[in-house]
C-alpha positions in Angstrom: 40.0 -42.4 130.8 38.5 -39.7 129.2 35.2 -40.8 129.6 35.8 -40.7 133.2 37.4 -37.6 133.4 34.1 -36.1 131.5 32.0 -38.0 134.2 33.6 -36.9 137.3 33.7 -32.7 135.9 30.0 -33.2 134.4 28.6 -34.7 137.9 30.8 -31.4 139.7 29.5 -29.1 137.5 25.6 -30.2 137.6 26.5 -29.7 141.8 27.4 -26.3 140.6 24.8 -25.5 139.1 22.5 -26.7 141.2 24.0 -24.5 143.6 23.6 -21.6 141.6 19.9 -22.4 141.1 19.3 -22.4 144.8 21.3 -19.1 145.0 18.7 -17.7 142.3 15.6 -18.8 144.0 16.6 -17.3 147.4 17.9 -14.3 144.9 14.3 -14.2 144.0 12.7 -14.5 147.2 14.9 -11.4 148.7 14.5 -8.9 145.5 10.7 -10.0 144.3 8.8 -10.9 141.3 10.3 -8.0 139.0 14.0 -8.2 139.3 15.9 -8.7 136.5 16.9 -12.0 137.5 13.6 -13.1 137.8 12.3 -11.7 135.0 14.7 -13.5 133.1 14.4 -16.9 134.9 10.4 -16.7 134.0 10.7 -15.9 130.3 13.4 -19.0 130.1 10.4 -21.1 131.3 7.9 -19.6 129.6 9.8 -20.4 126.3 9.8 -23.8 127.3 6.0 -24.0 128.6 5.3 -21.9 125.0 7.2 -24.9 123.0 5.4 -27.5 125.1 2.1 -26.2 124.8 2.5 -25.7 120.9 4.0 -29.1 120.5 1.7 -31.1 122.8 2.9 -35.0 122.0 6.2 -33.4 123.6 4.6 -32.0 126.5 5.5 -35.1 129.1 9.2 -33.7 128.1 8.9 -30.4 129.9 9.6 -31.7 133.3 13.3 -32.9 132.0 13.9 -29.0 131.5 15.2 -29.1 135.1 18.0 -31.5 134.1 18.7 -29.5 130.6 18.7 -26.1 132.5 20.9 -28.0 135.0 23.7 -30.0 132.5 23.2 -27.7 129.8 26.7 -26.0 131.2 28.4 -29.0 131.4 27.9 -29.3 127.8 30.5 -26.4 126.6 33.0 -27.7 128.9 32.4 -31.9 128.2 32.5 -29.9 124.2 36.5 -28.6 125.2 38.0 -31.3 126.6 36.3 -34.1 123.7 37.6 -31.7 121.3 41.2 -31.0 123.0 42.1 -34.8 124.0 41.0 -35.8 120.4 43.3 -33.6 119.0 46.3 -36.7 118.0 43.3 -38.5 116.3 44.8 -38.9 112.3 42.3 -38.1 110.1 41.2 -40.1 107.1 42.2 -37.6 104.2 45.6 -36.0 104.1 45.8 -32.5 106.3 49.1 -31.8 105.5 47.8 -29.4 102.9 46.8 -27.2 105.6 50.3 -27.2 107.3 52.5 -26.4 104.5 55.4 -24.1 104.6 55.9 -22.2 101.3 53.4 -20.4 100.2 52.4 -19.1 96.7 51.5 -15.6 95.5 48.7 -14.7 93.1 49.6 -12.9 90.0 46.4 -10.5 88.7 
């Protein structure tokens, strides 16, 4: 279930994003070259064409920075929920040493 619930928000979020991208080009078309926004959305692919051309066996990767750029969102919010419905998973060692109730003071 979880798995599918990770699916389903993943797959809406990419939509959102790709909406946003969208929004950004036409953001770019209407306020030019030097805007901010564009200004940043070139030196995010610079970094990767920089990284490409100085690693060149990964080069055929850079066209799959569409998809990261895309996902990469989904990410932080697929990194909540795993961490938030694993929360009644018992761990091997004995945490209760983290939950006790009296506490001890130091004496200098």
């Amino acid at each position: 279930m979880q798995l599918i619930v990770a699916q389903i928000l993943a797959a809406f979020y990419a939509l959102v994003m790709v909406a946003v991208l969208v929004a950004l080009l036409m953001q770019i078309q209407d306020d030019g070259l030097l805007a901010p926004t564009s200004l940043f959305l070139f030196m995010v692919a610079f970094s990767f064409v920089t990284a490409a051309i100085l690693h060149p066996l990964e080069f055929g990767c850079l066209p799959f920075g569409i998809v990261y750029y895309i996902t990469i969102p989904s990410m932080y919010l697929l990194l909540i929920i795993y961490s938030l419905m694993n929360l009644n998973v018992s761990f091997p060692v004995d945490i209760s040493v983290f939950f006790r109730t009296e506490f001890t003071t130091l004496e200098f």
